[in-house]
KOLBAKOL-758373 format. One line per 10 residues: number of its first residue (from 1); for each residue z, y, x of C-alpha. Coordinates in steps of 0.5 Angstrom, whole numbers. Layout:
% KOLBAKOL-758373
NUM) Z:Y:X; ...
//
This chain:
% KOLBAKOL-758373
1) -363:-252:-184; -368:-258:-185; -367:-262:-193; -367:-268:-190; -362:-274:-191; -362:-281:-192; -357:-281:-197; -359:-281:-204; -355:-279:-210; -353:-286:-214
11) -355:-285:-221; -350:-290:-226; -352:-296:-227; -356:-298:-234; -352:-303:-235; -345:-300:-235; -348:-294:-239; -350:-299:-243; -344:-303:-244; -340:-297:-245
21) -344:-295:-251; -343:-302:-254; -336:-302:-254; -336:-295:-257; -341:-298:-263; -337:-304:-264; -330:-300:-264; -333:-295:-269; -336:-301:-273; -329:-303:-274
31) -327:-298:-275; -332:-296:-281; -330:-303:-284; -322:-300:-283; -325:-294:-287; -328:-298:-292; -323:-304:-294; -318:-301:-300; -313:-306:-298; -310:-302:-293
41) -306:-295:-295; -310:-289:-297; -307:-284:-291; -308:-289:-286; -315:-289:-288; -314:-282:-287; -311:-281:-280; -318:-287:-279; -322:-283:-282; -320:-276:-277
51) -319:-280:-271; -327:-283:-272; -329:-275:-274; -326:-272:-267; -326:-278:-263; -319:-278:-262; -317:-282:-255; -312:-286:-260; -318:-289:-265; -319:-296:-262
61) -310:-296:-262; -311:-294:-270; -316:-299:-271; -312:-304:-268; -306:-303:-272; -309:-302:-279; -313:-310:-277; -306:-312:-276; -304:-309:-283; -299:-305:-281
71) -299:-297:-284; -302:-293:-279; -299:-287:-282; -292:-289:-282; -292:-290:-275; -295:-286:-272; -290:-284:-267; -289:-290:-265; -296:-290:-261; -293:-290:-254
81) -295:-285:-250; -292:-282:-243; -289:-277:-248; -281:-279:-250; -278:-279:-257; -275:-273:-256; -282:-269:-255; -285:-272:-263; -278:-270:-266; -279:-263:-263
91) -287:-263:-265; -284:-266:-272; -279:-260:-273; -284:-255:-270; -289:-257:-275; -284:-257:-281; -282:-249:-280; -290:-248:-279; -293:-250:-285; -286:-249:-290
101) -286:-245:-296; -284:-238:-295; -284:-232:-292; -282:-232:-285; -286:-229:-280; -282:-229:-274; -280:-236:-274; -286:-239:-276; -290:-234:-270; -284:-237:-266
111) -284:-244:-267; -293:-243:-266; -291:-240:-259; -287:-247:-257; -292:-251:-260; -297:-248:-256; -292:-248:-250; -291:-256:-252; -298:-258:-252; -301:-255:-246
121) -295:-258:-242; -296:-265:-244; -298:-270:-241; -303:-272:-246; -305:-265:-248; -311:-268:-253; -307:-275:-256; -301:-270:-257; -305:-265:-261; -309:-269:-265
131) -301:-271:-268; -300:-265:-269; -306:-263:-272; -305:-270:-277; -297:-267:-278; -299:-260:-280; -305:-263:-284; -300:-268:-288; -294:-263:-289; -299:-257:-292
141) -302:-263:-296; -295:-265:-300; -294:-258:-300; -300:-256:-303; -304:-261:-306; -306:-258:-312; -309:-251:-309; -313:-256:-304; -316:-259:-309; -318:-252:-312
151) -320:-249:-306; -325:-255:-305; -327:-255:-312; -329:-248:-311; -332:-250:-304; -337:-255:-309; -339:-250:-315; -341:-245:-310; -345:-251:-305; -348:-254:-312
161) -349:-247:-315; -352:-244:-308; -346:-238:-308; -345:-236:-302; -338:-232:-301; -332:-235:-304; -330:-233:-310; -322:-230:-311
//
């Protein structure tokens, strides 16, 4: 068969391309200013930074919260989403009996399954795991601060001193 056709792929728009990347700059430059005002609470600027690192769908709703002077940590839930109340509880009761203290290997391996099985039948699978990854991380946090703050000692002796493998 011959190649020829009169119909030519459409290539997008300079101007569309362009504006899309104005509008991603201007929200990241809001939301560096968010990161950068010590008037707004610690660990909203924490969930800030996060959603800035790893592009979160939710960024430019954290943004405006945080310019709105409301705690962005505290409600988080409250981001609307096609997700009902009931699906956040369950996500929050599901993260508790992952990172609690113990050792309970059955129900935590248990509680990971349906987690899992919650995040791949959401309707906004990324949002919603995004949420739990900022859950998980403030739970293991409260529950193990100071063993944090060793490990990313020991992680910027052995970064300073050229050590390749972590010391126990």
């Amino acid at each position: 068969m011959a190649n020829h056709s009169s119909a030519t792929t459409r290539e997008p728009h300079v101007n569309e391309t362009t504006r899309t990347n104005t509008i991603l700059n201007a929200l990241k430059r809001r939301a560096q200013a968010v990161l950068n005002d010590r008037s707004i609470d610690a660990q909203s600027r924490a969930v800030i930074r996060y959603a800035l690192e790893t592009n979160d769908p939710w960024l430019a709703e954290l943004v405006r919260r945080a310019d709105a002077e409301e705690d962005v940590f505290e409600n988080l839930q409250s981001i609307e989403t096609d997700e009902d109340d009931s699906s956040y509880e369950k996500l929050t009761a599901l993260t508790e009996m992952i990172c609690r203290a113990g050792d309970e290997p059955a129900t935590k391996s248990a509680a990971l399954l349906v987690l899992l099985d919650t995040l791949e039948n959401a309707t906004h699978s990324k949002a919603f795991s995004n949420m739990a990854k900022h859950l998980a991380f403030t739970r293991c946090a409260e529950l193990n601060v100071y063993g944090m703050v060793d490990t990313q000692i020991e992680v910027f002796e052995n970064q300073l001193l050229g050590r390749k493998t972590l010391v126990s």
